[in-house]
C-alpha positions in Angstrom: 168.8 110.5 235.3 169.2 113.6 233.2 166.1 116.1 233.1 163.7 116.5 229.4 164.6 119.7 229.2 168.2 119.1 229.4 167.7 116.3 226.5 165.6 118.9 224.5 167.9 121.5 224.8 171.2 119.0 224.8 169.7 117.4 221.6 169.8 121.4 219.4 172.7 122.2 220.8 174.6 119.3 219.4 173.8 120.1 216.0 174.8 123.6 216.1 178.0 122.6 217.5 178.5 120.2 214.4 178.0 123.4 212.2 180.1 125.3 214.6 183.1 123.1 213.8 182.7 123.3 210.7 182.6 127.4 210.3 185.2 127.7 212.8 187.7 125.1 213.0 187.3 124.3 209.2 186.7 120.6 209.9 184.8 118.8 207.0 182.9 115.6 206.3 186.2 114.8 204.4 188.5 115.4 207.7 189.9 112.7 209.6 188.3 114.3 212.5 184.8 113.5 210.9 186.3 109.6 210.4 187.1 108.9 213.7 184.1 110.8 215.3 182.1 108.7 213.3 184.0 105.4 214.0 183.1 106.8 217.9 179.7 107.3 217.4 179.2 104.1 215.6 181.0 101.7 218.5 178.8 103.7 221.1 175.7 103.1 219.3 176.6 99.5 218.6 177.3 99.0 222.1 174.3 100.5 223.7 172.2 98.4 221.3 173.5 95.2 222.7 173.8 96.7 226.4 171.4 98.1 227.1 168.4 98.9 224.1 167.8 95.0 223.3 168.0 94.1 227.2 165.4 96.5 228.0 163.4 96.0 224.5 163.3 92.0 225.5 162.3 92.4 229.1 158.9 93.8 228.0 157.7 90.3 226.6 156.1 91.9 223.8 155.4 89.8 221.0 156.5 90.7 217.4 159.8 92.2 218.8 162.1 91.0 216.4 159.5 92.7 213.4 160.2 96.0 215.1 163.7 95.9 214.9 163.6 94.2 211.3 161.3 96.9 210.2 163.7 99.9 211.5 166.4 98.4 209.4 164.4 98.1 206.7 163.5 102.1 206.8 166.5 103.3 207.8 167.7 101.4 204.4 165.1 103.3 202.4 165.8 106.7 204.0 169.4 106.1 203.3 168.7 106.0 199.7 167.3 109.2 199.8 169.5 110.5 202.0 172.6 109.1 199.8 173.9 107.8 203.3 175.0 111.4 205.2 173.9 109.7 208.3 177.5 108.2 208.4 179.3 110.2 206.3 178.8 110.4 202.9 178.3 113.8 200.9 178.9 114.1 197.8 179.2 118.2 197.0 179.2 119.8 194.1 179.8 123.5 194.8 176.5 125.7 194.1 174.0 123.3 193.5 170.5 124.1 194.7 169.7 122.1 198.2 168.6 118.4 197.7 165.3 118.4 199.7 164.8 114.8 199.7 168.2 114.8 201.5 166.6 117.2 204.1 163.5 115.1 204.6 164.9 111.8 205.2 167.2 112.8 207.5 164.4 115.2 209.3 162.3 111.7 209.7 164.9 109.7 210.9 165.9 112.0 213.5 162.0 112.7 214.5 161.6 108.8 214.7 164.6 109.0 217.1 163.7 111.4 220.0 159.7 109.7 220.2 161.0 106.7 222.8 162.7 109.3 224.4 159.5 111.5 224.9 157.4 108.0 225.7 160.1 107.1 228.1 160.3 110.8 230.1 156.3 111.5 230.1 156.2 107.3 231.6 154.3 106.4 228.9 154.1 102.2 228.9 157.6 102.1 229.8 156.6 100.5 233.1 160.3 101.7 235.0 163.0 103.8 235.1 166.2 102.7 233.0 169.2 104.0 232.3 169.5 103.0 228.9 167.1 105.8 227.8 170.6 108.3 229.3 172.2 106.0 226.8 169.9 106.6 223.7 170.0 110.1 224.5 174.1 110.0 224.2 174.1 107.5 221.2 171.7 110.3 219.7 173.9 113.8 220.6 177.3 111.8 219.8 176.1 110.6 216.5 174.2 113.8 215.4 177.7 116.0 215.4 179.5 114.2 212.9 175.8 114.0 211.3 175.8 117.7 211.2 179.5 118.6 210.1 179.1 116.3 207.2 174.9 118.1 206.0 177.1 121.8 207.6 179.6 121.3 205.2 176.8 120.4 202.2 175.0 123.2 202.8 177.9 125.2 202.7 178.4 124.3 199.1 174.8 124.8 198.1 173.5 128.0 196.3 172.6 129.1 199.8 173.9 131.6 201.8 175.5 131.0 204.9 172.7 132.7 206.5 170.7 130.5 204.9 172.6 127.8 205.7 172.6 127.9 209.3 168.9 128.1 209.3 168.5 125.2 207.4 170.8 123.5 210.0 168.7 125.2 213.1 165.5 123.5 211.4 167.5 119.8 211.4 168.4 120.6 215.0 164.7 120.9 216.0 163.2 117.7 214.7 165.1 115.4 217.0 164.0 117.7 219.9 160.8 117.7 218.4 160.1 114.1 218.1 160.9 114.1 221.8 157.6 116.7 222.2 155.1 114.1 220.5 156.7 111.7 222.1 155.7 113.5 225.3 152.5 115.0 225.0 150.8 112.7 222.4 150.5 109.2 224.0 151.8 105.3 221.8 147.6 104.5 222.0 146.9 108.2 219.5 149.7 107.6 217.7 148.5 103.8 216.9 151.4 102.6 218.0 153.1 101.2 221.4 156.6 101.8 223.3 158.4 98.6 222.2 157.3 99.2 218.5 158.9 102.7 218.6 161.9 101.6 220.9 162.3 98.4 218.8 162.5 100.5 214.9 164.7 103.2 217.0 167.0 99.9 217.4 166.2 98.9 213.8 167.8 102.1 212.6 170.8 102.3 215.1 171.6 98.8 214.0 171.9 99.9 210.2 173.9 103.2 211.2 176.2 102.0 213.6 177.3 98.9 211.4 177.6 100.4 208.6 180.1 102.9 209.9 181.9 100.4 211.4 182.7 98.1 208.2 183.2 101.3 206.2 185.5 102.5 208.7 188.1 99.8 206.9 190.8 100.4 204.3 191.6 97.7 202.4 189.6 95.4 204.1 192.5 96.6 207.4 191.1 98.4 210.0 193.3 102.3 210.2 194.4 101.9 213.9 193.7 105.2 215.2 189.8 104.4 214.2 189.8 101.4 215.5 190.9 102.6 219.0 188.0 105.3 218.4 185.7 102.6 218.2 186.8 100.8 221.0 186.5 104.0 223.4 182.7 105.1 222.0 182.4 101.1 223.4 184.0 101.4 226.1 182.2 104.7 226.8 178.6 102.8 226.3 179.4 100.4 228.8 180.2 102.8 231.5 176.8 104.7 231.2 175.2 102.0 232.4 
């Protein structure tokens, strides 16, 4: 199993590199790159969900299970309307406009929500065992926070902000997945009000929304692109091999 501080660091370093690809190699949320590394992301997700999240999530025998996971969808479905759904993709730019904050926030929540189960599940916090399905969330997480970061990289880009400015704004989104991992470390479920499955199942919730709504959007014409389609089958294929 991979070490905390590889995750914490692992976890910042992926969304530098998404703003990294965008400075440097000039890739956009518009890019076919973006397209298929979100059509990856969003079979890896999907398949970690149903390999190894729900497995794990079920084998607790907690009651109220299926709430959790309803009531993640339901959230992510609210931060997405704040958002205006960059989580998969979608930014709309118009060049020098001031930086939507609500954008920020939503997407700063969603990604603290994200690392807590990991946090729980590294300081052994009421997860009872060792599994490698947490390795998993922590991939679904890094592979699906690139594309996540190219597409708010290339907003921010466009904002009144400097690039300076930008980047920092970027460095800050970086830090809250990491730092939902910290509470979920040092600050145990019982102070937060709140238990492992809850968490673990509303993480699920969310990844359920992401994942297949990239997947359907990831059609044209109501035909799946080939190329995306194979990208979809490898993030599965990929999922299933962590295991």
């Amino acid at each position: 199993m991979i070490s905390a501080g590889f995750v914490f660091f692992g976890l910042i370093l992926s969304a530098l590199l998404g703003g990294l690809i965008v400075t440097t190699l000039r890739y956009t949320n518009n890019s076919s790159f973006i397209k298929f590394a979100l059509a990856f992301s969003g079979g890896f997700l999907l398949a970690i969900i149903f390999e190894h999240l729900l497995p794990e999530l079920y084998a607790s025998n907690h009651v109220n299970v299926g709430i959790y996971i309803l009531s993640g969808f339901l959230i992510q479905l609210i931060l997405e309307y704040f958002s205006g759904g960059i989580e998969h993709g979608h930014v709309h730019v118009h060049k020098g406009q001031a930086l939507p904050w609500t954008l920020f926030l939503s997407l700063s929540i969603h990604s603290i929500i994200e690392g807590i189960p990991l946090g729980n599940h590294y300081a052994g916090i009421e997860a009872g065992h060792e599994h490698s399905s947490n390795d998993s969330l922590f991939w679904g997480i890094v592979f699906h926070q690139i594309p996540v970061a190219i597409a708010l990289m290339t907003l921010l880009l466009n904002t009144s902000l400097s690039k300076m400015k930008a980047w920092l704004v970027l460095l800050l989104f970086a830090c809250m997945t990491p730092l939902g991992l910290v509470l979920g470390l040092y600050i145990t479920s019982g102070q937060l009000g709140l238990n492992y499955q809850m968490i673990l199942g509303v993480v699920i919730g969310m990844f359920l929304h992401i994942s297949t709504t990239i997947i359907f959007e990831t059609s044209e014409n109501h035909k799946f692109n080939f190329l995306k389609l194979i990208s979809i089958i490898v993030g599965v294929s990929l999922a299933l091999l962590l295991y």
